[in-house]
N, C-alpha and C positions, 0 to 999 in steps of 0.2 A: 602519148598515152602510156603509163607505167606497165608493164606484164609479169606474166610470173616468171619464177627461175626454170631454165631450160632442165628437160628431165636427168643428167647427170651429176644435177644436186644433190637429185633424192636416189638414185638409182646406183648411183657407180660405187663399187664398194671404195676404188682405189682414192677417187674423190673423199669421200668419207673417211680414209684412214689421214688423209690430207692436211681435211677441215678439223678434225679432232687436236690437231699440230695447233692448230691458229687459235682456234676457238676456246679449247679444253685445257691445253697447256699452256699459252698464253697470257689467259686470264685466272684471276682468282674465280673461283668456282665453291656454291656452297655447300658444304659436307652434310653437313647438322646440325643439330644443338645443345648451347652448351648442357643445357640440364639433363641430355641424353647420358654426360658421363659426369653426375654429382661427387663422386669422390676416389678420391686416389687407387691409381688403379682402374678404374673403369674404362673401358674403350670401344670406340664401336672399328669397321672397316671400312672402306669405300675402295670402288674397281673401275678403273675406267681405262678405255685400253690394253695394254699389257701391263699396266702398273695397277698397283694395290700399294694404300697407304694405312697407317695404324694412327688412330685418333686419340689419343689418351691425355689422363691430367697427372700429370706428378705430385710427388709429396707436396711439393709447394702450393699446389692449386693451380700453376701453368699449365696447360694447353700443349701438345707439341703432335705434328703430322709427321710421321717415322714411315719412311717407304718401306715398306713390310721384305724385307729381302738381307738375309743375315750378310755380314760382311767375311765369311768364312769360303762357303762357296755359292752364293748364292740363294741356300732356300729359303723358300717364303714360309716366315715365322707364327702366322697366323692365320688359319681358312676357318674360323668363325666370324661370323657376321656385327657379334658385340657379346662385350664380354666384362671379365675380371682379371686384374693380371695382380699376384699375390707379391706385391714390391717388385716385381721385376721379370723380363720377358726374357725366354730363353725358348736358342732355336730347337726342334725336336731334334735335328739330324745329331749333331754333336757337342750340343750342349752350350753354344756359345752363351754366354749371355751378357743382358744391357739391361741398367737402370731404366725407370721411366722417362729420360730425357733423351735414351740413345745412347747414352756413355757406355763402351764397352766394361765388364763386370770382370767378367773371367772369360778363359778361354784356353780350354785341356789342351794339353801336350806341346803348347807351343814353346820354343824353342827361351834360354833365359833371356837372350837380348830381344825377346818380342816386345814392342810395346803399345801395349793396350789402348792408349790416348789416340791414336794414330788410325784407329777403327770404331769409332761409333756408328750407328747407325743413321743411313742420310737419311737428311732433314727437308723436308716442304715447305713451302713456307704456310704461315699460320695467323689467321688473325680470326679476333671475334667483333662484330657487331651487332650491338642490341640481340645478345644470345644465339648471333646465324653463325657458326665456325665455319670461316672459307680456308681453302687449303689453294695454295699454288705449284702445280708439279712440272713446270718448266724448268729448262734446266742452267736457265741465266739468273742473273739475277733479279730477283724481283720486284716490280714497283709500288710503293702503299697502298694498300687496300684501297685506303680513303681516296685516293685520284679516282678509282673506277667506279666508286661509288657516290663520286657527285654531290648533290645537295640532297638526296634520300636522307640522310641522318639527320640533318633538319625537316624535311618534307612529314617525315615519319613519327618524330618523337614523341609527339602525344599517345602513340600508341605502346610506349614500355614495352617493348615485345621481350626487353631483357627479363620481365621479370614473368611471364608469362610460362604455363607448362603444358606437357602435350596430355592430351586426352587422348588422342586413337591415334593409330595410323596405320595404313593399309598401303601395300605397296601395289602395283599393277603392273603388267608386263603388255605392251601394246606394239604391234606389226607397224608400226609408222617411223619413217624417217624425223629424228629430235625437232628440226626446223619448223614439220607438221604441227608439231603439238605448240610449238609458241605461234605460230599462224591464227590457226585456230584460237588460243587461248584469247586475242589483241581483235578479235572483231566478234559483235553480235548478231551482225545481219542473221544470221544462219539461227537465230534462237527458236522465233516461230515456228518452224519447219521442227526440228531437233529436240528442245527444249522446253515442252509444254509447261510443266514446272514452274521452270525458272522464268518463265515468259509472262508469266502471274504475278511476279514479286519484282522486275526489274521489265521498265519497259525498253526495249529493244534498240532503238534509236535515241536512248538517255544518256548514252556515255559523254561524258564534258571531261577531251583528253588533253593533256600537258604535250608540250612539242617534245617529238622525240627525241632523244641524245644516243650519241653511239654507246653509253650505256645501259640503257634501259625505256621504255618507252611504256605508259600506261593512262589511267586517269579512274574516276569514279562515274560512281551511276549512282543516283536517287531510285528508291522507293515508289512502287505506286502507293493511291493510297490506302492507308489501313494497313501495309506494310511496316513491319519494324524489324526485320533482320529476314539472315536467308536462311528459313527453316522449311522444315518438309508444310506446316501450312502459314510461316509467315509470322508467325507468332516471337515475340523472344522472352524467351524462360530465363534469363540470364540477367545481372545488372552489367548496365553500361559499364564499357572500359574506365578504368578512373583516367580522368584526365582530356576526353576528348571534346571538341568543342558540339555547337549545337548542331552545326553543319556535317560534321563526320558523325554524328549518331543518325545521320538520316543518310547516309549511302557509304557505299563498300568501293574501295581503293583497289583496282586491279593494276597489277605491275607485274611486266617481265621485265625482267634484271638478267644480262646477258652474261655467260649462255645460258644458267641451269636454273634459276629461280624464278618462281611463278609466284607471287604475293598478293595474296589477296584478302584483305583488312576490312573485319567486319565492327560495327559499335559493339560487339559483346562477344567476340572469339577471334583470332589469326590462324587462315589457313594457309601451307605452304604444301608446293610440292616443288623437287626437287628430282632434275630431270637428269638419266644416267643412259647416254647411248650404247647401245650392244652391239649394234650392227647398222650400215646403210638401213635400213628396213627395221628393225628394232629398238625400243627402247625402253628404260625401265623407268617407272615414276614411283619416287614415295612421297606418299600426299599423308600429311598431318594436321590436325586442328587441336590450336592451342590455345588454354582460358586462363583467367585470372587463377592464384592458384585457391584464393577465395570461395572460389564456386566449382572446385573439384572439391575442397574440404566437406562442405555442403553436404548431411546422409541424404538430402531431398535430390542432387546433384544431376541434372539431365544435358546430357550434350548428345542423345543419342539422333534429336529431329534432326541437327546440325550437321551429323556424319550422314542420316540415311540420305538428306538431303542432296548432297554432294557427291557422295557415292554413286545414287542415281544417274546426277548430272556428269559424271565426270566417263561413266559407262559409254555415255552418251556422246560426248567429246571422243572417246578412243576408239567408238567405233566407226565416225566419220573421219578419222584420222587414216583408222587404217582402212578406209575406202577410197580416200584421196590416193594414199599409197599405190596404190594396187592400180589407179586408175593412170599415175602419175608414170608408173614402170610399163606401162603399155607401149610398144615401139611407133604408136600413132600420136601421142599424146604431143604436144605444141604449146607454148606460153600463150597463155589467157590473158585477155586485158582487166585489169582492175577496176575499181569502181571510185571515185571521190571519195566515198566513205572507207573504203580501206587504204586510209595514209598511213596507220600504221605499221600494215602489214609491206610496203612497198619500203618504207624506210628500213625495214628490217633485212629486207632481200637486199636494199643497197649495203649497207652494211655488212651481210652475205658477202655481195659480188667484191665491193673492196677489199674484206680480208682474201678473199682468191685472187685477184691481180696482183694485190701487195705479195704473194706468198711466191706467186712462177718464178 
């Protein structure tokens, strides 16, 4: 019988600083998106660990992840969260500065045989898929995107999510170890109890999932009926995604994509969140909901049932998260056996426990 992970999964900080090695730096991990930074100059941050990276497009329209840490001494060139950079990013301390790709620009007082080619600003690695920007902050080098992401880009494609734009996004800050929340995310038993809501619009025991992969693991759920999307009463205000067949306008695609992305693909909106660890016990999520840009154009434009919707539910998610947590850090607590019904959630633990043997 499969069990859970022993409490120093979730408990041990030293574990955690560990797993963030395997997990976080290893893989490509998703930032954001691209229509976050439309034009030159635009950037957002992202923090994980003791690292911070800068997200920006250059003149060109490339894309580049710049470890935010000037190549002079050190400081970190930017603590805004998203921004503007007016052609070019300069540290406060002394002025270094670099173009939007990292190329060193200038750099006062150094000496005449300095040379500037010799210092730009290191590089992440960077790729975009269907508008998700993944950054990789390992410090080998990197493997394609596309190996870690499988057959998702065919799986996916009727959904265009490149052309898609965001409507809301609300970040959350939740007491639960990151592992918790994709737990949680990959099973529904727990809806009846938790999720009265959502328990109206998706019945319980409907998920029809795909075998999992040491990539990502997910599947779909149908509609009761009289059901047409996941609105606060079920209703959708929206037109269908163009493109999607008759079978994806009647249920929502739930995927975790390891480690940090939660996708969940509705006929008429893409919600993402995207999961940022702070501590064993902490972590931050920014959850977004994205529509045609169609129907943000729209003065009739409503996506507001869509956010309260989820909002609700996702409260509801972080607060049995962080009860797990709390339950899980108790010096009595002991691996629990699972249920048939949560293959998913064991295949993730295995997953889990290989990257920790591979890692000793």
């Amino acid at each position: 019988m499969h069990t859970t992970l022993p409490r120093h999964f979730y408990a041990d900080p030293d574990f955690y600083r560990a797993e963030l090695e395997r997990f976080y730096f290893n893989r490509w991990i998703c930032a954001g998106r691209a229509d976050q930074i439309p034009n030159s100059g635009d950037y957002f941050t992202r923090a994980i660990g003791d690292d911070s990276v800068i997200v920006t497009r250059d003149t060109a329209g490339a894309i580049h992840a710049l470890f935010n840490v000037c190549r002079h001494r050190g400081t970190r060139l930017c603590d805004q969260p998203a921004g503007h950079f007016v052609e070019r990013i300069q540290c406060p301390y002394h002025a270094w500065t670099y173009d939007l790709a990292g190329r060193l620009l200038a750099a006062p007082h150094m000496p005449q045989e300095f040379c500037r080619g010799d210092y730009p600003l290191h590089q992440a690695g960077c790729d975009v898929w269907d508008g998700h920007i993944f950054v990789f902050l390992g410090r080998d080098e990197h493997p394609p995107l596309r190996g870690q992401l499988a057959d998702l880009p065919e799986r996916f494609a009727a959904w265009n999510m490149g052309e898609l734009r965001l409507g809301r996004r609300i970040v959350y800050d939740v007491k639960a170890n990151w592992k918790l929340i994709v737990l949680n995310y990959n099973e529904c038993l727990h809806c009846p109890n938790l999720h009265p809501a959502l328990n109206r619009l998706h019945h319980y025991l409907g998920a029809e999932n795909v075998a999992p992969t040491p990539s990502y693991c997910g599947g779909a759920m149908g509609f009761r009926d009289g059901v047409e999307t996941m609105a606060s009463d079920g209703r959708r205000r929206r037109d269908y995604l163009p493109g999607l067949s008759g079978q994806q306008r009647c249920e929502v695609a739930y995927y975790a994509i390891y480690p940090n992305l939660l996708l969940s693909l509705h006929p008429d909106y893409v919600m993402t969140h995207t999961m940022w660890p702070r501590a064993h016990d902490r972590t931050e999520i920014v959850c977004e909901w994205h529509f045609h840009p169609s129907e943000l154009a729209r003065a009739d434009v409503q996506i507001d049932d869509a956010v309260a919707f989820w909002d609700v539910t996702n409260r509801e998610d972080w607060w049995i998260s962080e009860q797990s947590q709390a339950g899980i850090t108790s010096r009595v607590y002991s691996p629990g056996p699972y249920s048939e019904r949560e293959e998913l959630l064991w295949n993730f633990d295995a997953i889990v426990r290989h990257e920790a043997e591979h890692q000793r």
